[in-house]
C-alpha positions as CSV (number, residue, x, y, z in Angstrom):
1,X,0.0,0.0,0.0
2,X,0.9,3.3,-0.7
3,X,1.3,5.1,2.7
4,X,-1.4,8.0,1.3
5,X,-2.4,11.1,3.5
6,X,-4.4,9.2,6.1
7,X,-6.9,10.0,9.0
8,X,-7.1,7.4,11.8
9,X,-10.0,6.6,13.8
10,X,-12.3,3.0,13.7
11,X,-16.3,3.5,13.6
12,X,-18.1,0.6,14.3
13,X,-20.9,-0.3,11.5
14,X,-23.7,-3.5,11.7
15,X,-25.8,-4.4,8.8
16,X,-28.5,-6.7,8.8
17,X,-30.3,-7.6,5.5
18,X,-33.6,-8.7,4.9
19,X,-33.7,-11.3,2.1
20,X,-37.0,-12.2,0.7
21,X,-36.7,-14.9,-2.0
22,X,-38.1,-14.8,-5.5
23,X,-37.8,-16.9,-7.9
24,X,-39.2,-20.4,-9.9
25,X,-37.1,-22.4,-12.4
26,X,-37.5,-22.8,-16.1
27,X,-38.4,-26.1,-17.0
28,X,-36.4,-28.3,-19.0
29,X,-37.0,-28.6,-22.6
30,X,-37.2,-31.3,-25.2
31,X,-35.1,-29.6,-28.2
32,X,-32.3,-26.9,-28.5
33,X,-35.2,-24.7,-30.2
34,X,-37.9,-25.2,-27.7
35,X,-35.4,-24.4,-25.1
36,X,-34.1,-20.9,-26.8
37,X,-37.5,-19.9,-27.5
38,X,-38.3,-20.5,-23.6
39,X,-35.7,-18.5,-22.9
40,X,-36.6,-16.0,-24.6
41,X,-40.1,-16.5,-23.5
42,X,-39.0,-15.8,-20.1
43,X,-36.7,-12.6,-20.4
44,X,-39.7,-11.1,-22.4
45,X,-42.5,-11.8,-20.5
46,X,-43.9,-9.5,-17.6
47,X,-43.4,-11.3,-13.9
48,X,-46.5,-9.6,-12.9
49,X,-49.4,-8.1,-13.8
50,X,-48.8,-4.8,-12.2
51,X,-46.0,-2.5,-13.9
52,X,-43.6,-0.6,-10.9
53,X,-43.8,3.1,-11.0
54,X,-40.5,3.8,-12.5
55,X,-40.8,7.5,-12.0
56,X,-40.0,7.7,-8.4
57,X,-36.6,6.7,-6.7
58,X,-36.6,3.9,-4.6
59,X,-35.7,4.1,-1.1
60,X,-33.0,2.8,0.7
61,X,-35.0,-0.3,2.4
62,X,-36.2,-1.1,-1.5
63,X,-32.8,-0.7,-3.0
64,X,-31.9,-3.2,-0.4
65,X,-34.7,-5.5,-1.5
66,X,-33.6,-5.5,-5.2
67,X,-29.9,-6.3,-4.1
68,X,-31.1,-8.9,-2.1
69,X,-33.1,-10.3,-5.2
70,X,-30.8,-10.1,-7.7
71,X,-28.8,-12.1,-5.3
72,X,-31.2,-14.7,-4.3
73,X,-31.7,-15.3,-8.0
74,X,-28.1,-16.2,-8.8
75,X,-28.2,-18.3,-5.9
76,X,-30.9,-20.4,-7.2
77,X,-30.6,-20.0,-11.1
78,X,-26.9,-19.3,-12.1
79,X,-25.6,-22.7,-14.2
80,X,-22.8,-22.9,-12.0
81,X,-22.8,-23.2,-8.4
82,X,-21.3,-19.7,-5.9
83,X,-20.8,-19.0,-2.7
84,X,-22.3,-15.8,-0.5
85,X,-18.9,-14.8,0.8
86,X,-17.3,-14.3,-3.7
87,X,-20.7,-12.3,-4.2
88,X,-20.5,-10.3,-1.5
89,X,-16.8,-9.4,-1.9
90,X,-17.4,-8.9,-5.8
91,X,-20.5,-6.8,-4.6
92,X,-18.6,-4.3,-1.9
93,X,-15.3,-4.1,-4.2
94,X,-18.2,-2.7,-7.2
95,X,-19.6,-0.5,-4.8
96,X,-16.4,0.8,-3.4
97,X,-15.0,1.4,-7.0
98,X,-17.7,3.4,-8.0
99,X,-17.2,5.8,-5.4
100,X,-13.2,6.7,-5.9
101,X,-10.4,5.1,-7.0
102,X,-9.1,4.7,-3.4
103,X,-11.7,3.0,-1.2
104,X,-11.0,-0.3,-0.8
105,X,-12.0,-3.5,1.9
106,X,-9.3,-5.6,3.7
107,X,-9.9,-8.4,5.3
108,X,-9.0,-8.3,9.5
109,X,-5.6,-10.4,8.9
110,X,-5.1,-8.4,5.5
111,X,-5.4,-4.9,7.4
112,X,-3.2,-5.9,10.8
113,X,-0.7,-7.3,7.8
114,X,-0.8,-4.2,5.8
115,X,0.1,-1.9,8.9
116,X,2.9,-4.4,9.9
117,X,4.6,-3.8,6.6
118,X,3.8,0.1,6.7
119,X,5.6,-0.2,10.2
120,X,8.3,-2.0,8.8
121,X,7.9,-5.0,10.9
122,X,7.2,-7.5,8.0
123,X,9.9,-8.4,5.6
124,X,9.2,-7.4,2.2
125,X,11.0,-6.4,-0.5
126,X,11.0,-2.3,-0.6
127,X,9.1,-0.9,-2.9
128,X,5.8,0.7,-2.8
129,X,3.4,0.4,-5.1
130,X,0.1,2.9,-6.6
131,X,-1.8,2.3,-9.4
132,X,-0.6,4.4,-13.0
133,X,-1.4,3.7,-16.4
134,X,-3.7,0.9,-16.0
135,X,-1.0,-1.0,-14.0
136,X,0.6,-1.6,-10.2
137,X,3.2,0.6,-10.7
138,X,6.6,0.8,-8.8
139,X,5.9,4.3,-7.2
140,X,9.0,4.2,-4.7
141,X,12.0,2.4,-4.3
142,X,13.5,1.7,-0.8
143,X,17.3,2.8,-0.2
144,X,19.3,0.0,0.2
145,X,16.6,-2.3,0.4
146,X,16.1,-5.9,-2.0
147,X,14.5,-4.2,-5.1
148,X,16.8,-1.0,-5.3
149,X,19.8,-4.0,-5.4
150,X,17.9,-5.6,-7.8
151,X,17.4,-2.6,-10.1
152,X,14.1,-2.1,-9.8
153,X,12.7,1.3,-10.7
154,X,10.1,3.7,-9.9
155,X,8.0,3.2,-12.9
156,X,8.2,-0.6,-13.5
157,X,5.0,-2.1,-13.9
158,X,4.6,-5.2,-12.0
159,X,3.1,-7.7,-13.9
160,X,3.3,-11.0,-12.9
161,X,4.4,-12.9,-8.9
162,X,5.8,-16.0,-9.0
163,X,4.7,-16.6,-12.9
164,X,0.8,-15.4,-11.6
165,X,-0.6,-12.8,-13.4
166,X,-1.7,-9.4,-11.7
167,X,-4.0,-7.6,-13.8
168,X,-7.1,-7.3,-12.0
169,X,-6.0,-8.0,-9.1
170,X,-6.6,-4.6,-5.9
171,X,-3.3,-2.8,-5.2
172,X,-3.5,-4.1,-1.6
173,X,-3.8,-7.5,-2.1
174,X,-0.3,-6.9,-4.8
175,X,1.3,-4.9,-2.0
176,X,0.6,-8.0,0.7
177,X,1.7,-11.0,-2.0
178,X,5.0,-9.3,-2.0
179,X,5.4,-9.6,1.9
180,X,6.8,-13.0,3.3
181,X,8.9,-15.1,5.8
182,X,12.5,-12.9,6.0
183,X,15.0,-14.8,3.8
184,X,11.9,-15.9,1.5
185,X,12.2,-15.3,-2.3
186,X,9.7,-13.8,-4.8
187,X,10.0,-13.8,-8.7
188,X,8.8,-10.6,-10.0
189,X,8.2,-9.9,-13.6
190,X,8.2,-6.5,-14.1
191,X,7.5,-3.9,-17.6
192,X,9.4,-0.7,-18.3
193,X,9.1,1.8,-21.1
194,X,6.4,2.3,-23.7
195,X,3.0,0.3,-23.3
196,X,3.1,-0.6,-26.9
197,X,6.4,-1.5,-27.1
198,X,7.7,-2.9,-23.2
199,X,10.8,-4.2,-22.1
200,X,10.0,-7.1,-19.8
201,X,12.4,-8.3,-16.8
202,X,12.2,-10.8,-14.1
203,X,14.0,-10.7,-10.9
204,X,14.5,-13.2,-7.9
205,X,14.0,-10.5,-4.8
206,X,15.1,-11.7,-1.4
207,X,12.3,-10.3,1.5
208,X,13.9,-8.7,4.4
209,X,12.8,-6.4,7.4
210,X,14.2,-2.7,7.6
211,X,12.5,0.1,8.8
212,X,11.2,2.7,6.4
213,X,14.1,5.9,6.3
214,X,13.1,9.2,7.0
215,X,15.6,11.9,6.3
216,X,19.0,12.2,4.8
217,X,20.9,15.1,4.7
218,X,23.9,16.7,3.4
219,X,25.9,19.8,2.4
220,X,26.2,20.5,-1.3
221,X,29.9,21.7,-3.0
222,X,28.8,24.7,-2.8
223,X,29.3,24.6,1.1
224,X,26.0,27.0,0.9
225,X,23.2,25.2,0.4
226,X,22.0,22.5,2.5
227,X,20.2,19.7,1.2
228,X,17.2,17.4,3.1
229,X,15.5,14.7,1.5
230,X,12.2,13.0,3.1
231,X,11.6,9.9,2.6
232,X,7.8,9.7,3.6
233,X,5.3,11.6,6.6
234,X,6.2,9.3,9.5
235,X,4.8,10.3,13.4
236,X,8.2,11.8,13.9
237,X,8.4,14.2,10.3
238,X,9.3,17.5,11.5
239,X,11.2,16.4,14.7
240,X,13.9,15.3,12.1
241,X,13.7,17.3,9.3
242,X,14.0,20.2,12.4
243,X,16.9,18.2,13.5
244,X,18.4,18.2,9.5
245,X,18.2,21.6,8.7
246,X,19.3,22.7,12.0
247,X,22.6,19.8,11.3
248,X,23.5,21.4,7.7
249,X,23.2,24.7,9.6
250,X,25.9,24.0,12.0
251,X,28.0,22.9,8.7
252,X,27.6,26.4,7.4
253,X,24.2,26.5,5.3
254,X,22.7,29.3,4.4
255,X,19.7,28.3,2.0
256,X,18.5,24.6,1.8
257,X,17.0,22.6,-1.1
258,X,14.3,20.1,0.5
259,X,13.6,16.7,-1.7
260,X,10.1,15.4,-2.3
261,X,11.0,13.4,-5.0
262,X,9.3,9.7,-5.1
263,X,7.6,10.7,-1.6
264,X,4.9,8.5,-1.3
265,X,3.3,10.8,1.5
266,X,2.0,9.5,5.2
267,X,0.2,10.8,8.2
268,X,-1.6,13.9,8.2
269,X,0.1,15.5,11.4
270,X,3.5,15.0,9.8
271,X,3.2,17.3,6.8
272,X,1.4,19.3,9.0
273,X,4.7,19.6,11.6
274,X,7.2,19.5,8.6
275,X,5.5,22.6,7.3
276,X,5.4,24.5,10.9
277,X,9.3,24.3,10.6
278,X,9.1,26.8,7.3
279,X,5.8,29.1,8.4
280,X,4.9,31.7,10.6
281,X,2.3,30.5,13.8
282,X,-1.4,30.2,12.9
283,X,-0.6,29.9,8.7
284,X,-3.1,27.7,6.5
285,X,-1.1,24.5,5.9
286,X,-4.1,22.9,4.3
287,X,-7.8,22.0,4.1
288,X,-9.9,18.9,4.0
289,X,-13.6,19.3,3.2
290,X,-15.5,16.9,3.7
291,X,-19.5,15.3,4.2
292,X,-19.1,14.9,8.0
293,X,-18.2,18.2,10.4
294,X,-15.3,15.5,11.6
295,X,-13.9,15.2,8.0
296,X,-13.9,19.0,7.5
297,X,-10.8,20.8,9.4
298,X,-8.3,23.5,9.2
299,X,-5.1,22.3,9.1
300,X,-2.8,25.3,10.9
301,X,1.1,25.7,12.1
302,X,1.0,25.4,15.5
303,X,4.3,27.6,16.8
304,X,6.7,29.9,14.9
305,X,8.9,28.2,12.6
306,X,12.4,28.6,13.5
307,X,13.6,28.7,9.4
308,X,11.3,30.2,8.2
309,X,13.4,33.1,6.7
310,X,15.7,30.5,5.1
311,X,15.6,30.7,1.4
312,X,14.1,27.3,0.5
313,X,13.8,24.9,-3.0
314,X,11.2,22.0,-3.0
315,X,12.0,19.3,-5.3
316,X,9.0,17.0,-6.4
317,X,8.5,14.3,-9.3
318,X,5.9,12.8,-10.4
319,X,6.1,10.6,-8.1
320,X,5.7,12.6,-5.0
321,X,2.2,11.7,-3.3
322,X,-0.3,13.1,-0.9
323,X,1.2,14.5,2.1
324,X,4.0,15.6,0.0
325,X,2.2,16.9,-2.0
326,X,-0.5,18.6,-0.1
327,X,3.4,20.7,1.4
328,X,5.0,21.3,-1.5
329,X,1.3,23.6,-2.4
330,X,1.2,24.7,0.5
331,X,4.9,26.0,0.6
332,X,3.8,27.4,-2.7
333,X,0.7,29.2,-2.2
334,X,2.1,31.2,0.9
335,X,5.1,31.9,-1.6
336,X,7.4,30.4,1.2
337,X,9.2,28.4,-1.1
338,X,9.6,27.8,-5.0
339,X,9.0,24.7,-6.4
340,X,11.0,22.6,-9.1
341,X,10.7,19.6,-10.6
342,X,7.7,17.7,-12.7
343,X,4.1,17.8,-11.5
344,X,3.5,15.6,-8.8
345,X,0.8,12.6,-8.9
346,X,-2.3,14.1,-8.4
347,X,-3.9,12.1,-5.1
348,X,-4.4,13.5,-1.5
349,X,-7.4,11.8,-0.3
350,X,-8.1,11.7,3.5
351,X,-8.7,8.5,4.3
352,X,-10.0,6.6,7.7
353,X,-10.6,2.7,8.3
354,X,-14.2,1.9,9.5
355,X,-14.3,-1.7,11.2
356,X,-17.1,-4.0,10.7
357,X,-18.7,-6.8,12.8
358,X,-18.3,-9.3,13.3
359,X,-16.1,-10.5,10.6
360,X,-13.4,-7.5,12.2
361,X,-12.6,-6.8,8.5
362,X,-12.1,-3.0,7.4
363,X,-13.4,-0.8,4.7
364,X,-10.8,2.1,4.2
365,X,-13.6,4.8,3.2
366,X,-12.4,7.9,1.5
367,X,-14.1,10.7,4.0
368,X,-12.5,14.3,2.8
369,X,-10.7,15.8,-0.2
370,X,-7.8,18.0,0.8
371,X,-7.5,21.3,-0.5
372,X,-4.3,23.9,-0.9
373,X,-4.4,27.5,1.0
374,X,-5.4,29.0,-2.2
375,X,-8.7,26.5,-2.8
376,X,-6.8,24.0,-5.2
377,X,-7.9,20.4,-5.1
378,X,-4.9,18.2,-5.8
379,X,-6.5,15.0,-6.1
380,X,-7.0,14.8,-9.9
381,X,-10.5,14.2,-11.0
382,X,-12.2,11.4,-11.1
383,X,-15.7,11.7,-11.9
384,X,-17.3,11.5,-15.5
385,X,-13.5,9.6,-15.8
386,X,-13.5,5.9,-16.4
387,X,-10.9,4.0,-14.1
388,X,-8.7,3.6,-16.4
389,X,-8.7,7.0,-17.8
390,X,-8.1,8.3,-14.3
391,X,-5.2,6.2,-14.2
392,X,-3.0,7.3,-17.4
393,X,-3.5,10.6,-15.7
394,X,-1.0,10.2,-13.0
395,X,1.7,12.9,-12.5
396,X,-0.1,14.3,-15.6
397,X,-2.2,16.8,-14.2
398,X,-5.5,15.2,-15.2
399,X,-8.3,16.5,-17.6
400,X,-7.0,19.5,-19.8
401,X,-10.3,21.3,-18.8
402,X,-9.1,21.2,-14.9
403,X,-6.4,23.4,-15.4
404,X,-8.0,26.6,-16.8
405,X,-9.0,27.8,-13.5
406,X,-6.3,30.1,-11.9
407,X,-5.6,30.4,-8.4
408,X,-4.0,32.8,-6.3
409,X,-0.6,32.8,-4.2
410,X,0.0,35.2,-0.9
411,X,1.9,37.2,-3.5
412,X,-0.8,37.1,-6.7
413,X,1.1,34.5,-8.2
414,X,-0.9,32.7,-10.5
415,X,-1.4,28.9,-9.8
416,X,-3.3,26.3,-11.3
417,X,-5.0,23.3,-10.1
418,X,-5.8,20.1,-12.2
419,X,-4.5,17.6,-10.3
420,X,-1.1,17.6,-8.8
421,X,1.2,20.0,-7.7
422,X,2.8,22.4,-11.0
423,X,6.1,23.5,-10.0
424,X,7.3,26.6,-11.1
425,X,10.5,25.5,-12.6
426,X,10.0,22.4,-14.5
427,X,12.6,20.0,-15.4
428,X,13.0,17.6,-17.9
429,X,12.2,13.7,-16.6
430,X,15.6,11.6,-16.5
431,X,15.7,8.7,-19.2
432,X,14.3,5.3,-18.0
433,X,16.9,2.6,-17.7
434,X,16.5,0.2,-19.9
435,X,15.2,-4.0,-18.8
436,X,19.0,-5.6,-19.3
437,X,20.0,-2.8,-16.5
438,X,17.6,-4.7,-14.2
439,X,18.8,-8.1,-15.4
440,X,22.5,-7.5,-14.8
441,X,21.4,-5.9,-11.6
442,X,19.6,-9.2,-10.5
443,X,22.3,-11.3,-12.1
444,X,25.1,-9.7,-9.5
445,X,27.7,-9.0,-12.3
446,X,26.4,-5.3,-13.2
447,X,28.8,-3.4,-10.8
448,X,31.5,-6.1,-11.3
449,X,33.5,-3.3,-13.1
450,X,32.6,-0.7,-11.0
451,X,34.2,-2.8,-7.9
452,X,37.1,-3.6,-9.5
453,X,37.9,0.4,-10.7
454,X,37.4,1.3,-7.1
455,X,39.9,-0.9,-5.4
456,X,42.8,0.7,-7.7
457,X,42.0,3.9,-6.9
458,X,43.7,6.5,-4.2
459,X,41.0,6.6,-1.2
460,X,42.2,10.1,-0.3
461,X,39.8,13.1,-0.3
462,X,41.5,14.5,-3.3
463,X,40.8,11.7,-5.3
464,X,37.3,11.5,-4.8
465,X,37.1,15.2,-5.8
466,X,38.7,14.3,-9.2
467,X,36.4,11.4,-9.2
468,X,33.1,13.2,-9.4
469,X,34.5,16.0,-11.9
470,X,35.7,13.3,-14.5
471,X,33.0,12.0,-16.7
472,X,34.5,11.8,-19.4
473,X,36.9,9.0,-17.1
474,X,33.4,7.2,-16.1
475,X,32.5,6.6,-19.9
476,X,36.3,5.2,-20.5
477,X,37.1,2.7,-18.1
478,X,33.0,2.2,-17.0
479,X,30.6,2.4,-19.4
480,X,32.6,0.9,-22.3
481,X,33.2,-2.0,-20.2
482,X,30.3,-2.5,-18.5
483,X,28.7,-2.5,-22.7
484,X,30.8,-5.5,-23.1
485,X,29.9,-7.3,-20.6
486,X,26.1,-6.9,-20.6
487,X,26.4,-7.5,-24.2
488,X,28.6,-10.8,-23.6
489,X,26.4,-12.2,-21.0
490,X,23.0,-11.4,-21.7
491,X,23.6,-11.7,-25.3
492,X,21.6,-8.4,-25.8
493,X,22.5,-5.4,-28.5
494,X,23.2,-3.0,-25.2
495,X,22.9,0.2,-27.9
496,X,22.2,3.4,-25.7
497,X,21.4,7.0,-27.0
498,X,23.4,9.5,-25.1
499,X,20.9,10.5,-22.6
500,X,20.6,7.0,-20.9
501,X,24.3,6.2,-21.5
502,X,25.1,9.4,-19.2
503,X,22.5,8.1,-16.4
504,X,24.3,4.4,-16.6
505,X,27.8,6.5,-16.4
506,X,26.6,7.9,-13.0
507,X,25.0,5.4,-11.8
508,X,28.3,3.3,-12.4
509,X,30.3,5.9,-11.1
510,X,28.1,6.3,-7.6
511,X,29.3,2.6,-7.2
512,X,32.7,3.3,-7.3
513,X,32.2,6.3,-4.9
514,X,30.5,4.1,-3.0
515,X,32.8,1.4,-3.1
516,X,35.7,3.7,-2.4
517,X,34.7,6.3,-0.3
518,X,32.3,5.4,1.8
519,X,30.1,6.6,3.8
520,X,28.8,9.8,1.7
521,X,30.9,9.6,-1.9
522,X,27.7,8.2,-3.6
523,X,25.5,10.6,-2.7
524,X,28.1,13.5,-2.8
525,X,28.5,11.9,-6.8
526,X,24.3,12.4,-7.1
527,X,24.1,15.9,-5.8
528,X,27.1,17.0,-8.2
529,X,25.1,15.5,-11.0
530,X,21.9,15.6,-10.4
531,X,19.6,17.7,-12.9
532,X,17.5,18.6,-10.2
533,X,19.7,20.0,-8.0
534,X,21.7,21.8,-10.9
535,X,18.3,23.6,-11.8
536,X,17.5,24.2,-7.7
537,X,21.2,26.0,-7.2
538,X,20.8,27.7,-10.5
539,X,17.6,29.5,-9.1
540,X,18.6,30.5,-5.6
541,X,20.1,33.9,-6.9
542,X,16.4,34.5,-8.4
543,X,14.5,33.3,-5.6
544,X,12.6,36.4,-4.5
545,X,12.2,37.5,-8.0
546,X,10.6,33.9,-9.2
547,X,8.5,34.3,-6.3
548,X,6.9,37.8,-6.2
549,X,7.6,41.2,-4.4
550,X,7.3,40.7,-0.6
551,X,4.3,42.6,0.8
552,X,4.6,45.5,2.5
């Protein structure tokens, strides 16, 4: 499950049906005509004499009725025999989709399964999963975890566990199949690139338990800028990214660049307390509206943020959900901070699980949208969309007729809603890796090359420096190789246009860094390089001009 921007609290629900039966059979017939033509006979003819009065709307007690018949009749009549408990699954799962996308019913042992893996205390293999496209889609990819060493990447559709098809199938019940025993394997076959044209590749993932990351931080070459990535909205969000910033403070920062990228969101209270770090006392944060007073709140800052002078960049993808989403708009409407990157992915629902008796199962019932300072809805739309249009809309900003209507920031900045979070410097997305990467990956012999580079080179400071400047060096004695050896092994063409080639190159050299000069000369590598960054430290000298004239 995608840890989404959720609302906790059980309410306690009993239905009780009453099921009068209907019903007759058709009598068996002598001939294959006799038999059509009674068929027929019997969808035609009127059941009663008396016509219902179609012009009124039934009420609920009726409705239940006709339920209750239709299901009474497939009971009796279907040709092949069901059971209660498939129908009334198939039945709540119909009437959950047609609500939103994002309702959904668990089973007890499902739900108390899904929150052990959200906790981190069931081995899986880490990555989290969201719908995209039609498709479970890869939406983040755990540091360090069994699918980022397998090269798994955000994007890869997940088609097939164990050699058992997917489509179909609920995200939840995907996200569980992939949790296990620790030390258990799972065979995932996995798309990437175009749905016309797809690369497919399978990979053997070892489960494991590790705890979710929060924050990483670091100081960029610059020795300026301070950089904090967030990793999701956990209970403790803006106790650490406090503790972050004030670190790359002590280190000499003087502006910080805070990453959202692949952020699949969380709770509701931490984007709330990660915001109150970068706002004034009593600011907006955000709204959720809802049917219920309950589901209808202002979400403020509760105490004077301590930077919340400090020139700020937001980096988000389109890949960065909910909670970090519903920040990175709300950073943007009160013009506190600029926002670079791609849209985001377009869904902050507020959520809460309602528990049923007796079976103890859950429905997790979508009870408020959640709204920017300025009024902007950033769950895309939905209705008048068919499910699977909704889906190809991810990170896309929806229906083109949902962005014409212009909002306002504190400083008359014009934003627009549509789904998703626009930023106001967009960069170009990074070229997808292509299905051999993952093979090799899987295969153990992709960093081979990288591992033997490192261990003949210097391990002084210097040398790392000269390390991340050298590209050029990385397509010599990395890339080339590396070619070869895919190209040997796999028996695949390996031909790469000079986009990708550059992202293998540093993702190559970040192993040798790695290798070579641990702890911090991968990510020191990924900050030099990244595209991103580059366009976040290119903007800092413009930042009050990009974001309006201060008030008065």
């Amino acid at each position: 499950m995608t840890p989404g921007l959720v609302k906790r609290r059980t309410v306690y629900a009993e239905f009780s049906l009453d099921t009068p039966l209907f019903g007759g059979q058709l009598k068996t017939c002598r001939t294959l005509s006799v038999a059509l033509a009674a068929v027929g006979f019997a969808f035609l003819r009127p059941v009663a004499a008396q016509q219902p009065d179609t012009t009124r709307e039934l009420s609920a007690y009726e409705e239940l009725q006709l339920f209750s018949g239709v299901l009474n009749h497939i009971r009796a009549n279907y040709m092949d025999s069901v059971r209660y408990h498939a129908l009334m699954r198939a039945a709540i799962d119909g009437m959950l989709h047609s609500l939103d996308p994002h309702s959904y019913y668990l089973s007890r042992r499902d739900f108390e399964r899904q929150n052990a893996l959200e906790r981190g205390d069931l081995p899986g293999i880490g990555a989290i999963l969201d719908q995209e496209d039609s498709a479970i889609t890869v939406l983040t990819v755990i540091r360090g975890s069994p699918a980022a060493k397998a090269g798994v990447q955000p994007g890869d559709r997940v088609t097939a566990i164990n050699d058992t098809v997917v489509a179909q199938s609920k995200l939840a019940d995907v996200s569980l199949r992939l949790a296990g025993p620790e030390g258990s394997t799972v065979q995932l076959r996995l798309e990437r690139g175009t749905r016309l044209e797809p690369d497919t590749v399978s990979v053997v993932l070892t489960r494991k338990t590790y705890k979710l990351p929060s924050v990483y931080s670091t100081m960029l070459s610059d020795h300026l800028t301070g950089f904090v990535r967030l990793e999701w909205f956990g209970p403790k969000a803006g106790d650490e990214v406090r503790d972050a910033v004030r670190g790359v403070q002590h280190r000499g920062a003087q502006r910080l660049i805070l990453d959202l990228r692949d952020n699949p969101g969380g709770l509701v209270d931490g984007a709330v307390d990660v915001a109150s770090e970068f706002l004034p006392t009593n600011t907006l944060v955000f709204r959720t509206r809802g049917r219920k007073s309950d589901a209808t709140k202002d979400f403020g800052t509760s105490h004077e943020g301590p930077f919340r002078s400090l020139p700020l960049i937001v980096l988000v993808n389109e890949r960065s959900a909910s909670a970090a989403e519903a920040l990175a708009g709300s950073l943007q409407d009160h013009d506190r901070a600029l926002i670079v990157g791609r849209r985001t992915f377009g869904k902050a629902l507020a959520q809460a699980p309602f528990l049923l008796t007796p079976s103890g199962d859950v429905v997790m019932l979508t009870i408020a949208r959640v709204l920017t300072p300025s009024g902007r809805i950033i769950q895309r739309r939905y209705q008048s969309l068919g499910f699977e249009q909704y889906l190809s809309f991810a990170g896309k900003g929806g229906a083109a007729e949902d962005t014409t209507a212009v909002f306002k920031t504190d400083r008359g900045r014009e934003v627009r809603g549509g789904g998703g979070i626009a930023p106001d410097v967009l960069v170009a997305a990074p070229p997808g890796l292509p299905a051999w990467w993952s093979v090799a990956a899987d295969s153990g012999f992709d960093f081979a090359v990288a591992d033997s580079l490192a261990a003949t080179l210097p391990a002084t400071p210097a040398a790392r420096e000269q390390w991340i400047d050298d590209s050029a060096r990385w397509s010599t004695q990395l890339l080339q190789p590396y070619l070869q050896r895919v190209r040997s092994r796999l028996h695949v063409n390996a031909q790469v246009e000079e986009a990708t080639a550059e992202r293998i190159s540093l993702a190559l050299a970040s192993r040798v860094a790695d290798v070579r000069w641990p702890p911090d000369g991968a990510s020191a590598l990924w900050m030099r390089h990244d595209p991103d960054v580059r366009a976040a430290l290119a903007n800092f000298g413009r930042l009050d001009a990009l974001l309006g004239a201060r008030p008065q």
